[in-house]
C-alpha positions in Angstrom: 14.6 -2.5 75.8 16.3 -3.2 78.8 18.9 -6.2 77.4 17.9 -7.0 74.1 14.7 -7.3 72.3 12.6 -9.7 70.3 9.6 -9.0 68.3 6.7 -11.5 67.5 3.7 -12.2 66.9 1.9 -14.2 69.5 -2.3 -15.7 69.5 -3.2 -15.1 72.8 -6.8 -15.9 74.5 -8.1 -12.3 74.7 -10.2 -13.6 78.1 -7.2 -14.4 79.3 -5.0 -11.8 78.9 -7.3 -9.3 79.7 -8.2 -10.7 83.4 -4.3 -11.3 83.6 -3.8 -7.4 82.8 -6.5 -6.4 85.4 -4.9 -9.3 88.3 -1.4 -7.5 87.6 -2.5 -4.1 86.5 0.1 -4.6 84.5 -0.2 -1.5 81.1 0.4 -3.1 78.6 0.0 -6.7 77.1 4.0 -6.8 76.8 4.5 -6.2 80.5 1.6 -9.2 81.2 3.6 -11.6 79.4 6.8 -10.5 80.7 5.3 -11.3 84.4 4.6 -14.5 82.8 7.3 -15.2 81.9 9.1 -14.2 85.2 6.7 -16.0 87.0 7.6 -19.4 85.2 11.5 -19.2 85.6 11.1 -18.4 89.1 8.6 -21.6 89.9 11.3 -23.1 88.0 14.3 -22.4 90.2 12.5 -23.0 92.7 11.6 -26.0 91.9 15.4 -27.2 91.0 16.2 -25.3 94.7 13.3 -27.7 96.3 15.2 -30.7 94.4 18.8 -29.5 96.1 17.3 -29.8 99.8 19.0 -32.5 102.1 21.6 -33.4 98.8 23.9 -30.3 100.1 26.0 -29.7 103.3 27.7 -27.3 104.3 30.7 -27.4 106.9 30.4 -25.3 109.9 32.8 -22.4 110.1 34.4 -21.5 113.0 33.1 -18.4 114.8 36.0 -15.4 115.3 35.8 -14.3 118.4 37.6 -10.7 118.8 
């Protein structure tokens, strides 16, 4: 493992896994869920990004010219 590890056990929908293995051609079931899992933390951020828009302002900074 890349960071750290974590074994379970998991009852998945074997339909759905295995047209969400062939969408990401993803090897193995691990890597599938992974993606999922990547997938939903970055809707997430984007999502809290989304939120940010028109609350933040930033000053202008002056240009060197040299």
């Amino acid at each position: 493992c890349r960071i750290a590890c974590m074994r379970t056990t998991l009852d998945l929908n074997s339909d759905l896994l295995r047209l969400a293995m062939r969408e990401t051609r993803a090897k193995s079931k691990t890597a599938v869920v992974e993606m999922g899992l990547q997938a939903l933390l970055a809707i997430g951020a984007r999502k809290r990004l989304k939120a940010l828009f028109g609350k933040v302002t930033l000053e202008k900074t002056p240009r060197r010219r040299g």
